[in-house]
C-alpha positions as CSV (number, residue, x, y, z in Angstrom):
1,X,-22.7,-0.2,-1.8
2,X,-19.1,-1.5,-2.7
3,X,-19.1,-4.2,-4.9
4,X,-17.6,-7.6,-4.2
5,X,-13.7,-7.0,-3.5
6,X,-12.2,-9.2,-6.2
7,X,-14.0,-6.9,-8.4
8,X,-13.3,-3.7,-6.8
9,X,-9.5,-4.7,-6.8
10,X,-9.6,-5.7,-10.4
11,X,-11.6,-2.8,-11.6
12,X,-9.5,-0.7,-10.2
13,X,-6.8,-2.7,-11.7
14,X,-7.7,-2.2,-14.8
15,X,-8.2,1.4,-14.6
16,X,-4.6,1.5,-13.4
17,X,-3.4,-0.5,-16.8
18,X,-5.4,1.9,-19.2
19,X,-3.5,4.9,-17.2
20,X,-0.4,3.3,-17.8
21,X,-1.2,2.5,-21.2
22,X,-1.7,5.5,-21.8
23,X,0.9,7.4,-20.2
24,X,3.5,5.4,-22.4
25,X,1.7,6.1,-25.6
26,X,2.1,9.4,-24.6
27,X,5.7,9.1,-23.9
28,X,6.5,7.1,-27.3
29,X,4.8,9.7,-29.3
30,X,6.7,12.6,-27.4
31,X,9.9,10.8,-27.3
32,X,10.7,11.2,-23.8
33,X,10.8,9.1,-21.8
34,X,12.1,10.6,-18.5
35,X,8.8,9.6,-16.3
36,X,9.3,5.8,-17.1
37,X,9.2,5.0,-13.3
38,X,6.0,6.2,-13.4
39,X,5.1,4.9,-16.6
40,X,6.2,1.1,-14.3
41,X,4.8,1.7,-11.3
42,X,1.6,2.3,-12.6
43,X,1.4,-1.4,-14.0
44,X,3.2,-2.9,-11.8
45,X,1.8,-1.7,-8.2
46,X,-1.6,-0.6,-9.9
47,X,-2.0,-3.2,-12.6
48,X,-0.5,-6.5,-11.5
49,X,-0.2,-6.3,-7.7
50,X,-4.3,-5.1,-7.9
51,X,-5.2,-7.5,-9.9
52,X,-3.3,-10.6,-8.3
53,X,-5.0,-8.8,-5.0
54,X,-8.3,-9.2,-7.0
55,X,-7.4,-13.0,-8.1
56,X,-6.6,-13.9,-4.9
57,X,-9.8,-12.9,-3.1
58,X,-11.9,-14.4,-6.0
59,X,-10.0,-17.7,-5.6
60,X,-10.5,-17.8,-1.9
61,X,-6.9,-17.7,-1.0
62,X,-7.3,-14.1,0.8
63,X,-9.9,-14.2,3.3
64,X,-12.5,-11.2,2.6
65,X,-14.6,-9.2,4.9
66,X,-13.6,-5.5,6.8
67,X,-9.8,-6.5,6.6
68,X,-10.1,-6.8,3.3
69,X,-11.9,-3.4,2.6
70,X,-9.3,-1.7,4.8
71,X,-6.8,-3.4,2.5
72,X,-8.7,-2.0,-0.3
73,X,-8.6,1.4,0.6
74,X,-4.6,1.2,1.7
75,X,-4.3,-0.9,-1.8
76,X,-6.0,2.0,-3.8
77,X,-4.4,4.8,-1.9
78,X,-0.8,3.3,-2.7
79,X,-1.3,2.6,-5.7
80,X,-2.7,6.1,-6.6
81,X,0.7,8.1,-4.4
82,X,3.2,5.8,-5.4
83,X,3.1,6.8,-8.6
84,X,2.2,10.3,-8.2
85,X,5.1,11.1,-5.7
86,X,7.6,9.2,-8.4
87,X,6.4,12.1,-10.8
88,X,6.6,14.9,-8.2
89,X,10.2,13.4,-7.3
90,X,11.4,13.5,-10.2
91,X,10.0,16.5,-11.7
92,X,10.5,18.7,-8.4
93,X,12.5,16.6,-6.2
94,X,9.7,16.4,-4.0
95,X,10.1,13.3,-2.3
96,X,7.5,13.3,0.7
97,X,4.7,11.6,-1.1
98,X,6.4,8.7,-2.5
99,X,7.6,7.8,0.8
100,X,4.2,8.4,2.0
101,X,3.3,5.8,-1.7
102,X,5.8,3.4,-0.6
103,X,4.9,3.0,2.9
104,X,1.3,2.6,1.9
105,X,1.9,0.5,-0.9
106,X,4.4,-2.0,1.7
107,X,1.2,-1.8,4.5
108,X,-1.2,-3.3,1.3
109,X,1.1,-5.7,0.9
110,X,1.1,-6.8,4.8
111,X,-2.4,-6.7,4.9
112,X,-3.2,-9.1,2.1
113,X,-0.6,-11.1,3.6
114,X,-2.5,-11.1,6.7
115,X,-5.8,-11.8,5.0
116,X,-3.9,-14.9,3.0
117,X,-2.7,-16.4,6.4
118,X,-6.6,-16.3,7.5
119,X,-8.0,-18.1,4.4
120,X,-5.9,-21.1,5.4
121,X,-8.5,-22.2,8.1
122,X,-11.6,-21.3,6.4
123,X,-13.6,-24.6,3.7
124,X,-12.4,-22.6,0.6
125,X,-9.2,-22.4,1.0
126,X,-8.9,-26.3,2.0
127,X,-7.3,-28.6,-0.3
């Protein structure tokens, strides 16, 4: 059974920050610091943008139910590719999964949108 989405989206989150965390650490004490975009995209798409996902669904200003698992799973698999096709880019100029990232990452994005636009007729969103 999933738990509640706010805290699937900010577990997840947070998972995402302790990755990045870590991947700088390791980049500090190496001294190189060529997979910075990584590094960024990591907090920012995985860290923040989950966690302001998660935020918003706890609040009530994102309207939950099977959108919002769909935008889970879209969220999650972004997050994830994004990041991993930055890394294959620039290490092997293999660009085909950060488009892939990208256009995931844009469709999470839409999606929440959507789900924000449906909160605004529901009690919890009122006021």
């Amino acid at each position: 059974m999933m738990p509640s989405i706010d805290r699937a989206f900010f577990t997840l989150a947070v998972l995402a920050g302790l990755a990045g965390m870590l991947l700088g650490i390791q980049m500090g004490m190496a001294h190189d610091f060529q997979l910075v975009p990584v590094h960024t995209h990591i907090n920012l798409v995985g860290w923040v943008s989950l966690a302001l996902f998660g935020i918003g669904y706890r609040l009530g200003l994102a309207k939950g139910g099977g959108l919002a698992v769909i935008h889970f799973w879209v969220a999650a698999a972004g997050a994830i590719l994004l990041p991993v096709g930055i890394y294959l880019a620039t290490t092997r100029q293999q660009e085909a999964v950060v488009i892939i990232g990208s256009v995931l990452v844009l469709a999470s994005m839409l999606l929440f949108l959507v789900n924000v636009v449906r909160a605004w007729n529901t009690p919890a969103a009122a006021g």
